[in-house]
TIMARVO-963177 format. One record per residue (C-alpha): x, y, z; residue in one letter; residue number from 1. Coordinates in steps of 0.2 Angstrom, whole numbers, always signed. Example, Ala and Ser with C-alpha at 12.3 -4.5 7.8 and 13.67 -1.06 7.14 Angstrom:
BEGIN
<atom c1="+62" c2="-22" c3="+39" residuo="a" num="1"/>
<atom c1="+68" c2="-5" c3="+36" residuo="s" num="2"/>
***
This chain:
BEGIN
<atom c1="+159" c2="+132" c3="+34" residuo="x" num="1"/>
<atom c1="+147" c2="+125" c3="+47" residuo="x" num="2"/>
<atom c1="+134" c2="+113" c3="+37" residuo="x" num="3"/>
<atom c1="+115" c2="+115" c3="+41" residuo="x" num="4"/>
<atom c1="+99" c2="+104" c3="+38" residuo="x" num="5"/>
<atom c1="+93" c2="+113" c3="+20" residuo="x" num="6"/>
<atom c1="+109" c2="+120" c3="+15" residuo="x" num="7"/>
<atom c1="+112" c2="+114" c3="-4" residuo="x" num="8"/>
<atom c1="+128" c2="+104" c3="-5" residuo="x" num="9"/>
<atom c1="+138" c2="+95" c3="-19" residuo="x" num="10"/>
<atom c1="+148" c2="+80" c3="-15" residuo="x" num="11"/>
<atom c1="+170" c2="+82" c3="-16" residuo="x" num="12"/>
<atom c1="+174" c2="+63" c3="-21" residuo="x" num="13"/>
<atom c1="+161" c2="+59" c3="-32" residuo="x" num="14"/>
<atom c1="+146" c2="+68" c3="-45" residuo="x" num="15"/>
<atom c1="+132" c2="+75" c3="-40" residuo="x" num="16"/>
<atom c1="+125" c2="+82" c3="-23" residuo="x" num="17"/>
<atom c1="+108" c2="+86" c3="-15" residuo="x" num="18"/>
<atom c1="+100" c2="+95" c3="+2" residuo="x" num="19"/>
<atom c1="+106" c2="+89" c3="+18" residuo="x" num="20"/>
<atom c1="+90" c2="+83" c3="+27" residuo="x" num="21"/>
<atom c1="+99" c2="+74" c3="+44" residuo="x" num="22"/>
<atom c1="+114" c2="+75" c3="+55" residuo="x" num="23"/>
<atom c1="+122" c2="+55" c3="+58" residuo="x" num="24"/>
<atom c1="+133" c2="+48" c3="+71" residuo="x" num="25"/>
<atom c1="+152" c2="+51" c3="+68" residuo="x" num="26"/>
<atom c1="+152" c2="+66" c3="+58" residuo="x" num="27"/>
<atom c1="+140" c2="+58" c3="+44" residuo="x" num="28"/>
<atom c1="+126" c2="+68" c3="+36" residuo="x" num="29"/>
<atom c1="+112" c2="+62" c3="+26" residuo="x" num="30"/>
<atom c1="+111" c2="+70" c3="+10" residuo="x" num="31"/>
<atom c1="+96" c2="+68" c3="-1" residuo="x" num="32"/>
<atom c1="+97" c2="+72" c3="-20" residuo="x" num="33"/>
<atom c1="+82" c2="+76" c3="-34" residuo="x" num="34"/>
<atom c1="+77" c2="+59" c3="-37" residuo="x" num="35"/>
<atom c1="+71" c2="+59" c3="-18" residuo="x" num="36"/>
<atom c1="+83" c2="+46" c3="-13" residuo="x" num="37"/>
<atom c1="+95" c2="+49" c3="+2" residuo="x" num="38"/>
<atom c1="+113" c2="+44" c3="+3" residuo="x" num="39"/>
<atom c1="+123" c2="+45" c3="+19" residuo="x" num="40"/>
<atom c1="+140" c2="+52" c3="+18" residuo="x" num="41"/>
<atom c1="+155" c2="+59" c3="+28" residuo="x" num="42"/>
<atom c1="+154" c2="+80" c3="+32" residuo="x" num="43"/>
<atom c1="+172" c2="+83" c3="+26" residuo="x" num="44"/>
<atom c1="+167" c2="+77" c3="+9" residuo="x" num="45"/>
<atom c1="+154" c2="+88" c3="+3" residuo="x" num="46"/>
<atom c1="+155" c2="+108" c3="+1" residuo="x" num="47"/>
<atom c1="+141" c2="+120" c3="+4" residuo="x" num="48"/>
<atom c1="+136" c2="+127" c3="-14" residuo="x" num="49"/>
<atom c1="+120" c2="+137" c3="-6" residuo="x" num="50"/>
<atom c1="+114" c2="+138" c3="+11" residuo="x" num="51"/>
<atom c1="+97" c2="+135" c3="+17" residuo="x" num="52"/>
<atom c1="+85" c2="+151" c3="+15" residuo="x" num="53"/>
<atom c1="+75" c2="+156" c3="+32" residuo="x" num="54"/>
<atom c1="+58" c2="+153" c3="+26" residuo="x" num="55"/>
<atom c1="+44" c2="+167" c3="+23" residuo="x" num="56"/>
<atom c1="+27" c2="+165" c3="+27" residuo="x" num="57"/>
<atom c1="+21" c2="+172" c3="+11" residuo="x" num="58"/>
<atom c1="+31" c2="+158" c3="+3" residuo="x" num="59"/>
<atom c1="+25" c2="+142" c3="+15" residuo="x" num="60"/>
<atom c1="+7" c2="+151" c3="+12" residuo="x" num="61"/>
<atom c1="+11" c2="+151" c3="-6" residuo="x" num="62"/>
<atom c1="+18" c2="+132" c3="-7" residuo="x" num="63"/>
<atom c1="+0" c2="+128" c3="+3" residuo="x" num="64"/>
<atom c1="-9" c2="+137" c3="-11" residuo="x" num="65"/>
<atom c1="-1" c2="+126" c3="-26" residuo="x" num="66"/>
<atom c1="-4" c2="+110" c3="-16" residuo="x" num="67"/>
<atom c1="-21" c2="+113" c3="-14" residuo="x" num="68"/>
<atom c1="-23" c2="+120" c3="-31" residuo="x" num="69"/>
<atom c1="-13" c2="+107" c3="-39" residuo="x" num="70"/>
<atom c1="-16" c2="+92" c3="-29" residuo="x" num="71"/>
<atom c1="-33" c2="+92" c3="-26" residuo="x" num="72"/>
<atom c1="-29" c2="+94" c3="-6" residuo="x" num="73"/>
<atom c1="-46" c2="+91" c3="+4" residuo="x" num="74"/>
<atom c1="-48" c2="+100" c3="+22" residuo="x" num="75"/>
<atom c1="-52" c2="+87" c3="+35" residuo="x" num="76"/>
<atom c1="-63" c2="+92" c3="+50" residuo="x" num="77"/>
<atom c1="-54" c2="+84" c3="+64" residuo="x" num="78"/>
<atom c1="-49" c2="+85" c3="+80" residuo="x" num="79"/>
<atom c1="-34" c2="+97" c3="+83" residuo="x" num="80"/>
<atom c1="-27" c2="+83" c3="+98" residuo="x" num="81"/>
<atom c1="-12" c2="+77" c3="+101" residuo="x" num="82"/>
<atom c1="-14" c2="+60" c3="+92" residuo="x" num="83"/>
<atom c1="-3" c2="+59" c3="+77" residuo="x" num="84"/>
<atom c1="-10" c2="+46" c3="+62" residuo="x" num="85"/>
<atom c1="-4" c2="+46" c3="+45" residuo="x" num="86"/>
<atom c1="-15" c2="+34" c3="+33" residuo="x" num="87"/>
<atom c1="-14" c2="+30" c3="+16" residuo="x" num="88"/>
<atom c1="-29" c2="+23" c3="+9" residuo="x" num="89"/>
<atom c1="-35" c2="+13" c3="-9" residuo="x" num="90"/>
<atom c1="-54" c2="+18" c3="-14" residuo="x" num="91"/>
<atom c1="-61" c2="+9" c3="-29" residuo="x" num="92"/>
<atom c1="-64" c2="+20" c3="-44" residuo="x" num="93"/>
<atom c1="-79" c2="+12" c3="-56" residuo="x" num="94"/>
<atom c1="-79" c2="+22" c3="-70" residuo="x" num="95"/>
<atom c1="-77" c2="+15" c3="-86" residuo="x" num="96"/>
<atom c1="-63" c2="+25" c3="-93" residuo="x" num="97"/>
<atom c1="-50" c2="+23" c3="-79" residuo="x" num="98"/>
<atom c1="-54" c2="+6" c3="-69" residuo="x" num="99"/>
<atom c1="-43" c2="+5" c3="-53" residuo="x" num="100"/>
<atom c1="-42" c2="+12" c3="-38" residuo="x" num="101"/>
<atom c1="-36" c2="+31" c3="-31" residuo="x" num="102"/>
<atom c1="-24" c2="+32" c3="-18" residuo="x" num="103"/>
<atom c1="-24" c2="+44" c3="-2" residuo="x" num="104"/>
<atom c1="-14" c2="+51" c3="+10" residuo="x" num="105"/>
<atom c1="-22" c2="+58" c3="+27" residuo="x" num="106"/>
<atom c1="-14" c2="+67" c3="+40" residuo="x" num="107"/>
<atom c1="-20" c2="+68" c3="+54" residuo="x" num="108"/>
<atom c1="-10" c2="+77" c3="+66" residuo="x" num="109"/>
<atom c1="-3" c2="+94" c3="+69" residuo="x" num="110"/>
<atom c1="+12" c2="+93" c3="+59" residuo="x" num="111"/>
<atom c1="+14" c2="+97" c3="+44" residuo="x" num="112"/>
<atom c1="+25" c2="+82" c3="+32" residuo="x" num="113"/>
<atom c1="+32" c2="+79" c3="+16" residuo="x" num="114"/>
<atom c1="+31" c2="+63" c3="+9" residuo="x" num="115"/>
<atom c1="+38" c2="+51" c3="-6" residuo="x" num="116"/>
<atom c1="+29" c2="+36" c3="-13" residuo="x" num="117"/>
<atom c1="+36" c2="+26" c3="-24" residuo="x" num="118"/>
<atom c1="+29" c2="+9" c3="-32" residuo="x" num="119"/>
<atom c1="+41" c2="-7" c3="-33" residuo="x" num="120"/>
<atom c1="+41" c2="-18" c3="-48" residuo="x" num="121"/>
<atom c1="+51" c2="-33" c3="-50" residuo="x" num="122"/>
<atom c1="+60" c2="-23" c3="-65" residuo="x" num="123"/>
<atom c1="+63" c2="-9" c3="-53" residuo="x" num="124"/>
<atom c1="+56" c2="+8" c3="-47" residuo="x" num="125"/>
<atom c1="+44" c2="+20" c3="-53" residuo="x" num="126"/>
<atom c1="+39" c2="+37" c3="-44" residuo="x" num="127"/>
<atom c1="+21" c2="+41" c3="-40" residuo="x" num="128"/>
<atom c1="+23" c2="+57" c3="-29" residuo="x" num="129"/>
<atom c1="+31" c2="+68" c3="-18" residuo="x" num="130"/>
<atom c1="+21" c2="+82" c3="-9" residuo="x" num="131"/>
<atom c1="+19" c2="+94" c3="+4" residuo="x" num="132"/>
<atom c1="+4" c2="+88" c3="+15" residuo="x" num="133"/>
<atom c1="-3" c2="+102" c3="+29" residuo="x" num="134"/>
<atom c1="-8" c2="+98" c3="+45" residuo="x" num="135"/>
<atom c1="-25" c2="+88" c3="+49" residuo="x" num="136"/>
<atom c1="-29" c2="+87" c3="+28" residuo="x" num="137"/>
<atom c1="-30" c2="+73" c3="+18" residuo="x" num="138"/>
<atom c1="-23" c2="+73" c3="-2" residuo="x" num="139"/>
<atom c1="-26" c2="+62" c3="-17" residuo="x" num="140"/>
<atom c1="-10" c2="+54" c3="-23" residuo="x" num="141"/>
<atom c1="-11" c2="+45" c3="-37" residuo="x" num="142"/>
<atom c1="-22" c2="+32" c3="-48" residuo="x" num="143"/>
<atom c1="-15" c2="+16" c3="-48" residuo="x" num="144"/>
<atom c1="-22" c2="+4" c3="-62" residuo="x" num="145"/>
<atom c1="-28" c2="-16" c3="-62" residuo="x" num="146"/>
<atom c1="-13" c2="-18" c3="-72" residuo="x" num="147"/>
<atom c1="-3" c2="-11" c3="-60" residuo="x" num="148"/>
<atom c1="-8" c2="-19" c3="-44" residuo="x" num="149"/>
<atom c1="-6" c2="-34" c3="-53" residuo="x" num="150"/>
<atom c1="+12" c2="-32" c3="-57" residuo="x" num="151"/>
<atom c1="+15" c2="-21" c3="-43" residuo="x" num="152"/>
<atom c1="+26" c2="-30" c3="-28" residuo="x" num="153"/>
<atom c1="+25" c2="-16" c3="-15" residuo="x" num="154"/>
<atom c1="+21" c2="+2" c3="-11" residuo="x" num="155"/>
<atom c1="+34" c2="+15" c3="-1" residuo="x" num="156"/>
<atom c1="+30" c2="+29" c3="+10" residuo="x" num="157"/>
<atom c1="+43" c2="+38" c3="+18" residuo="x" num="158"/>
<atom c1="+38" c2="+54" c3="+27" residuo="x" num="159"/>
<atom c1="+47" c2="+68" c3="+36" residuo="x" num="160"/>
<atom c1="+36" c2="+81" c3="+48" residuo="x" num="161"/>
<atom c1="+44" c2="+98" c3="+50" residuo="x" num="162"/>
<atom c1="+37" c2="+115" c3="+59" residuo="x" num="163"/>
<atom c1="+44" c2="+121" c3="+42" residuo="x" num="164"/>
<atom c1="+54" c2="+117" c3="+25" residuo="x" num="165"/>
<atom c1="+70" c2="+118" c3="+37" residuo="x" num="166"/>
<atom c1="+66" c2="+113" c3="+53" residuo="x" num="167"/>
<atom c1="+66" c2="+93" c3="+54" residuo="x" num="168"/>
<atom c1="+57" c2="+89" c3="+70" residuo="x" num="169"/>
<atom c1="+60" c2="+69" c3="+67" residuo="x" num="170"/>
<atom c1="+70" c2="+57" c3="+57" residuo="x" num="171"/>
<atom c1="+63" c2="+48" c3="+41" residuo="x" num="172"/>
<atom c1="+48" c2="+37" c3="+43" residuo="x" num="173"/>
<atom c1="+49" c2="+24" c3="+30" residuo="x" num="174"/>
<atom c1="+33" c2="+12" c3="+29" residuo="x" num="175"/>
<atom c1="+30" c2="-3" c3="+16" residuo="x" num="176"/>
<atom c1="+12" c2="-9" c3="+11" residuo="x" num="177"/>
<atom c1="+12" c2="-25" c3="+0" residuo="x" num="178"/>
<atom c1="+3" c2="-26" c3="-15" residuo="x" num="179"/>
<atom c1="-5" c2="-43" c3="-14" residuo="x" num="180"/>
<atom c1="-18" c2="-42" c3="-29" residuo="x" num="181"/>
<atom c1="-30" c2="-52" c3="-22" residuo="x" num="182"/>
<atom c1="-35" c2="-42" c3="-8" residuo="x" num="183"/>
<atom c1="-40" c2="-27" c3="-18" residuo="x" num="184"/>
<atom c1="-56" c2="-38" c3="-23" residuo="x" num="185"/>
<atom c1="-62" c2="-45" c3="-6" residuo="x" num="186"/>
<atom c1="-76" c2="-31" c3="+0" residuo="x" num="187"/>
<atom c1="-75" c2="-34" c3="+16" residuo="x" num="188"/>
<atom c1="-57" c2="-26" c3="+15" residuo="x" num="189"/>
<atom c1="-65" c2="-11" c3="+11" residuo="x" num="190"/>
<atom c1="-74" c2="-2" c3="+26" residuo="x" num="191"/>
<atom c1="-81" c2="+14" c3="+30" residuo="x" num="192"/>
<atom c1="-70" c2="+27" c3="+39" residuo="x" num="193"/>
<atom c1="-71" c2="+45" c3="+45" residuo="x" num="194"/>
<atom c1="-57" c2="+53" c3="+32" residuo="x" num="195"/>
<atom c1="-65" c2="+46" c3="+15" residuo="x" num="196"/>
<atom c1="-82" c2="+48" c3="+8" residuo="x" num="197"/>
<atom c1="-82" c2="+30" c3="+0" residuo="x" num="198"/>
<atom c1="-74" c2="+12" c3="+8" residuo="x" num="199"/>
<atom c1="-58" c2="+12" c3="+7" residuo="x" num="200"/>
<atom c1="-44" c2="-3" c3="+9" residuo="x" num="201"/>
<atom c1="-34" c2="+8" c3="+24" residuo="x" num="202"/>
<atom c1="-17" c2="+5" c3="+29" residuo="x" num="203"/>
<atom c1="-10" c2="+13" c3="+47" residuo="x" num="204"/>
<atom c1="+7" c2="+20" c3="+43" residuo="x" num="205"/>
<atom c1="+10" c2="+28" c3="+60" residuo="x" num="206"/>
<atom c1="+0" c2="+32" c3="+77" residuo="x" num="207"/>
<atom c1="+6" c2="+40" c3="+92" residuo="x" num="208"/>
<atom c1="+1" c2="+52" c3="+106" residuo="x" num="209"/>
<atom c1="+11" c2="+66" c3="+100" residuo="x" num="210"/>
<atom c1="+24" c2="+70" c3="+114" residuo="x" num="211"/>
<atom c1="+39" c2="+61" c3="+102" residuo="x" num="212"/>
<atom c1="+38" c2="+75" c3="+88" residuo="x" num="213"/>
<atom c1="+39" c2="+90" c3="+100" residuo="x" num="214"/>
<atom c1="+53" c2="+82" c3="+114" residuo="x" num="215"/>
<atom c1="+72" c2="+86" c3="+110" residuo="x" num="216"/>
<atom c1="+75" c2="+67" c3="+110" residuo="x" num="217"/>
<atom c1="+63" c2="+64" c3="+96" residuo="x" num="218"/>
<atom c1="+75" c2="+53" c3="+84" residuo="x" num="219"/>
<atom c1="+80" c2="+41" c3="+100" residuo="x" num="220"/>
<atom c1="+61" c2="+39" c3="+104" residuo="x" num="221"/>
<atom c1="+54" c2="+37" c3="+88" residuo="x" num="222"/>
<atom c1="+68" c2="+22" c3="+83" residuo="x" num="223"/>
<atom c1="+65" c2="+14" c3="+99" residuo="x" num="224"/>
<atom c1="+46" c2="+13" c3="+95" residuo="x" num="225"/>
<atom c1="+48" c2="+8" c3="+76" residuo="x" num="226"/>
<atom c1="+60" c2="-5" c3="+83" residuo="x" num="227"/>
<atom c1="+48" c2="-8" c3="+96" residuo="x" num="228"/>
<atom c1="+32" c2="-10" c3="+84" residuo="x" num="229"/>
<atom c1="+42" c2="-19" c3="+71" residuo="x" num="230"/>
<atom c1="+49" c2="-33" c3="+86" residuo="x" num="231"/>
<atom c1="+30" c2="-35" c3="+92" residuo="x" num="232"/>
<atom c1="+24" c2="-37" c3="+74" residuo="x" num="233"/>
<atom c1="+38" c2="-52" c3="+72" residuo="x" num="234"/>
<atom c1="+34" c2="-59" c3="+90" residuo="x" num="235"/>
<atom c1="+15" c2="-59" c3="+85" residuo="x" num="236"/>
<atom c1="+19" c2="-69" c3="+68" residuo="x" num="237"/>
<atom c1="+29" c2="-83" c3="+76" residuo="x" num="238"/>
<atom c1="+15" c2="-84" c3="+92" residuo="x" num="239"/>
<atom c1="+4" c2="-89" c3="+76" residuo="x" num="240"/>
<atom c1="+15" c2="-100" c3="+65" residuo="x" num="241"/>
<atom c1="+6" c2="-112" c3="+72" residuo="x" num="242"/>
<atom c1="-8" c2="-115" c3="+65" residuo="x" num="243"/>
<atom c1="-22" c2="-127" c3="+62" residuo="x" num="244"/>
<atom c1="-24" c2="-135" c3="+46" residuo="x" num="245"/>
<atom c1="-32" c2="-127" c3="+35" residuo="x" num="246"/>
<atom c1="-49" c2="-136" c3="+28" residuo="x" num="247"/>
<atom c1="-52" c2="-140" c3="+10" residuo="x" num="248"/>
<atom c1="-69" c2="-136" c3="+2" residuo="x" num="249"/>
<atom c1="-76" c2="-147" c3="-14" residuo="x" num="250"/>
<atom c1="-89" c2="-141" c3="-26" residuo="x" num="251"/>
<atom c1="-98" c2="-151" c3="-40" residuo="x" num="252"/>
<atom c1="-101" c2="-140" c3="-52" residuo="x" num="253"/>
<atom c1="-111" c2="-150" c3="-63" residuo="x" num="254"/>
<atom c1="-127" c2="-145" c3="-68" residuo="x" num="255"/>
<atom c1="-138" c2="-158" c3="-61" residuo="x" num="256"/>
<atom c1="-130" c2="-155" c3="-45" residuo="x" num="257"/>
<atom c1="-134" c2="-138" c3="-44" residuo="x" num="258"/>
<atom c1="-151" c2="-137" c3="-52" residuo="x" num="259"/>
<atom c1="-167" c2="-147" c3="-51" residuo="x" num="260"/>
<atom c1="-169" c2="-149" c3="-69" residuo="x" num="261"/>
<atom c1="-159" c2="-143" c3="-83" residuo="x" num="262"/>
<atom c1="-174" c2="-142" c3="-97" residuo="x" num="263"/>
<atom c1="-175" c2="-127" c3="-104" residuo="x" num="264"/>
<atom c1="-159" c2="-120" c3="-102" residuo="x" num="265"/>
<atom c1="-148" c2="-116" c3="-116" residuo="x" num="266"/>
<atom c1="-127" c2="-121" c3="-114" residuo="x" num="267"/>
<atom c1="-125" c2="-102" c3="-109" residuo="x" num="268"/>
<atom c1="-137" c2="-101" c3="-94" residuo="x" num="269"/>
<atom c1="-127" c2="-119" c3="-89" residuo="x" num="270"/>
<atom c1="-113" c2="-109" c3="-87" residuo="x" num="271"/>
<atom c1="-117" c2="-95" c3="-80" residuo="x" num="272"/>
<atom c1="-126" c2="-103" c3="-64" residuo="x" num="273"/>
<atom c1="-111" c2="-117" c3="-65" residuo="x" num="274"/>
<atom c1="-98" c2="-99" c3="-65" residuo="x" num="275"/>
<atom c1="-111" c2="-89" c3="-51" residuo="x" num="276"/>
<atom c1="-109" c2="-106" c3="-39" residuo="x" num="277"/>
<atom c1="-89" c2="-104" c3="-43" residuo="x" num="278"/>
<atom c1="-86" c2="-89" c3="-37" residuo="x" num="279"/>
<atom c1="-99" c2="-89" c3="-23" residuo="x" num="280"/>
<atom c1="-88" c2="-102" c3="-17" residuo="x" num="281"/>
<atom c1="-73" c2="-92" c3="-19" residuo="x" num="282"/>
<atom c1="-79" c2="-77" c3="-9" residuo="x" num="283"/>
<atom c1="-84" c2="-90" c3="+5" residuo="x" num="284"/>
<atom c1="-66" c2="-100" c3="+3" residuo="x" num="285"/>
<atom c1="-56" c2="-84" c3="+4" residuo="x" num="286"/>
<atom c1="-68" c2="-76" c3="+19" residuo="x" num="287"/>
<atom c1="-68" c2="-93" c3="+30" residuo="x" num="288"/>
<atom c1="-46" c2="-93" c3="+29" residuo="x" num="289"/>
<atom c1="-49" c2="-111" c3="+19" residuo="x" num="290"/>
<atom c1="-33" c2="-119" c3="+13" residuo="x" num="291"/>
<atom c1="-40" c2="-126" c3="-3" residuo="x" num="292"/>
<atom c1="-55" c2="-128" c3="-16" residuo="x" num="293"/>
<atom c1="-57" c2="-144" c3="-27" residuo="x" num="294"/>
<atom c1="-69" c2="-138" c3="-42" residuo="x" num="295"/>
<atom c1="-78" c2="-155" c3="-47" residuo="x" num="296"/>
<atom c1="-82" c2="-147" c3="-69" residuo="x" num="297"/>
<atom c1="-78" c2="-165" c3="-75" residuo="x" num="298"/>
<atom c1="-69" c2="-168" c3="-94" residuo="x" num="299"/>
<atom c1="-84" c2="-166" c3="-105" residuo="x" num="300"/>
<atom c1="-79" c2="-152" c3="-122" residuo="x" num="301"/>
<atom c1="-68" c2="-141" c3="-107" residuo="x" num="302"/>
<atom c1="-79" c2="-126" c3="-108" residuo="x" num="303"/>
<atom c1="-81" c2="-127" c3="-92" residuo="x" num="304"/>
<atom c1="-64" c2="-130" c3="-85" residuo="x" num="305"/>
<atom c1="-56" c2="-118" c3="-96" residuo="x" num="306"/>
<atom c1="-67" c2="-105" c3="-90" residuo="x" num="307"/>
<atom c1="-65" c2="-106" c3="-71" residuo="x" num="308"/>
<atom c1="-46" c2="-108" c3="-75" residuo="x" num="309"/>
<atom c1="-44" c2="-92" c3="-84" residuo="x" num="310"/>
<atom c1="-56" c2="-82" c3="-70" residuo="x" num="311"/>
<atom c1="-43" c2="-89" c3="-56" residuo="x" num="312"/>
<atom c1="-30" c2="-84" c3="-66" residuo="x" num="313"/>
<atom c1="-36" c2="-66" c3="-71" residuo="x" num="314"/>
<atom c1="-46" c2="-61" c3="-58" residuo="x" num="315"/>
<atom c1="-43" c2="-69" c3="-41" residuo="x" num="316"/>
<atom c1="-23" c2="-72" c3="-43" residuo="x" num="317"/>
<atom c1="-21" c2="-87" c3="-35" residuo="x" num="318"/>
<atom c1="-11" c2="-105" c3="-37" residuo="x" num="319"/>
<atom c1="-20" c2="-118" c3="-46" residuo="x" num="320"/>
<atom c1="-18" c2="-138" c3="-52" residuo="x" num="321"/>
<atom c1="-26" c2="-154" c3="-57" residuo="x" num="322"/>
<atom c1="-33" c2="-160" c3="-42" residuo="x" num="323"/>
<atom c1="-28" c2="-178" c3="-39" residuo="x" num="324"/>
<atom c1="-29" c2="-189" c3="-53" residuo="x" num="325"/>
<atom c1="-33" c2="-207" c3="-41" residuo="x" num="326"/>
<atom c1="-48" c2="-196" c3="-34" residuo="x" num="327"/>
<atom c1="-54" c2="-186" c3="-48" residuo="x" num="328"/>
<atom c1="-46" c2="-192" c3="-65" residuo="x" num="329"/>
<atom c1="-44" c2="-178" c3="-75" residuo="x" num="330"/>
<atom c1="-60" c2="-169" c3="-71" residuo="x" num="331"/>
<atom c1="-55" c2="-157" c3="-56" residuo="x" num="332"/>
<atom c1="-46" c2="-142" c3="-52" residuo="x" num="333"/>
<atom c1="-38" c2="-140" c3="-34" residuo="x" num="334"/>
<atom c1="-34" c2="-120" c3="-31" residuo="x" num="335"/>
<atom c1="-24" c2="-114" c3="-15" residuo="x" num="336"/>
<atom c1="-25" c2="-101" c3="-7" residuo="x" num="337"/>
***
């Protein structure tokens, strides 16, 4: 029996089965089951167990409807061109209840897609959402927590655009956006943009002029321009391995060098303008590219010390130590960054 992309298929040597979503090289197919993940395998070992169903326009109409209705799906007013972007942006949500930020999926582009995110932990996988996305509309994926940046390692996109449910008009897109904690709290990461009401922390996952997803060689063209993108992203890396050194920025953070007179302050007012000076000299640190911080809070009852020490550990993420003890004795703390 002839095999075609959406027929249902269930594998001859081994359990399980799944939808046939590509056709390889040398009679390989690429079989992906109901955990989203794709396995390729040889055609003479798997059987059809239901072919793929021409679609109806009342049922891709109706699929539409429960996106929208289910998933919050937002109309985007743009330009019906031939550029094709996809982007997935992070906007911060404030409210007390659900600190974090929400994540979004815009496409922009006349194709329609269906896409799989999944989040990477060091103890494995977790699913956050698979989805239908129309053309030129934007969807909110999911909430991702504090917690879960923090322990989070990496977030995966892959994407398929079809005209419809079995017609793949180009192979699987797969991008990665690394979680790196400390990024989510710099503000200047987070900018205005035409698809989101609020700033958002926005990652490019794809952008061309269009002409790959409609021409017959779409699968050659697009992996030559991945493998093109990916090579002058590892060419731009190594022309910059070179750096200059980094400079190092020292603080004192003891009162009488931060204020003219101490008199009338009471211990807890110390320590807030001694912690306000800290972290304004972290936001300048992380925004000027230094290499490292020395925090001059000297030994005295370690209030202070413990304080900045649990706030770089908590909040900001980074590398810390005793800064060197022939310098600073034991009343410094050097970060990197």
């Amino acid at each position: 029996m002839k095999i075609n992309i959406g027929d249902k298929v269930r594998f001859l040597n081994d359990v399980g089965g799944g939808i046939v979503v590509k056709f390889l090289k040398n009679n390989m197919v690429l079989v992906e089951n109901e955990d989203g993940f794709e396995y390729p395998i040889n055609s003479n070992e798997i059987i059809v167990v239901e072919k793929a169903k021409p679609p109806e326009p009342a049922q891709t109409n109706k699929v539409s409807d429960k996106v929208i209705e289910q998933k919050n799906e937002l109309k985007v007013k743009l330009k019906k061109d031939k550029l094709t972007n996809i982007i997935f942006g992070f906007v911060r949500n404030a409210e007390e209840q659900q600190d974090g930020f929400d994540c979004y999926l815009i496409n922009d582009s006349n194709f329609s897609l269906f896409y799989h995110v999944v989040l990477k932990f060091d103890s494995g996988l977790k699913k956050i959402d698979a989805e239908i996305l129309e053309p030129n509309t934007k969807i909110y994926v999911t909430h991702l927590s504090r917690d879960e940046i923090n322990s989070g390692k990496e977030l995966i996109i892959q994407i398929l655009f079809f005209d419809n449910p079995h017609q793949v008009l180009r192979p699987q897109i797969e991008r990665k956006i690394k979680i790196v904690p400390l990024n989510f709290f710099q503000e200047h990461l987070f900018i205005e943009n035409d698809f989101l009401d609020d700033k958002a922390y926005i990652f490019e996952l794809l952008r061309d002029d269009g002409s790959s997803l409609k021409s017959e060689k779409t699968a050659k063209d697009l992996e030559k321009m991945f493998l093109e993108k990916e090579s002058a992203e590892e060419d731009k890396s190594k022309r910059y391995s070179a750096r200059q050194e980094r400079k190092t920025i020292e603080v004192d953070l003891h009162i009488n060098e931060l204020v003219e007179s101490v008199v009338g302050m009471t211990n807890a007012e110390i320590l807030e303008q001694q912690m306000k000076v800290f972290h304004q000299t972290m936001t300048d640190a992380i925004m000027s590219n230094a290499g490292k911080v020395i925090f001059i809070h000297g030994i005295g009852n370690g209030t202070l010390k413990a304080t900045i020490r649990e706030s770089l550990a908590k909040q900001y993420k980074v590398i810390f130590e005793d800064a060197s003890f022939r310098e600073y004795g034991f009343g410094a703390t050097m970060v990197l960054l």
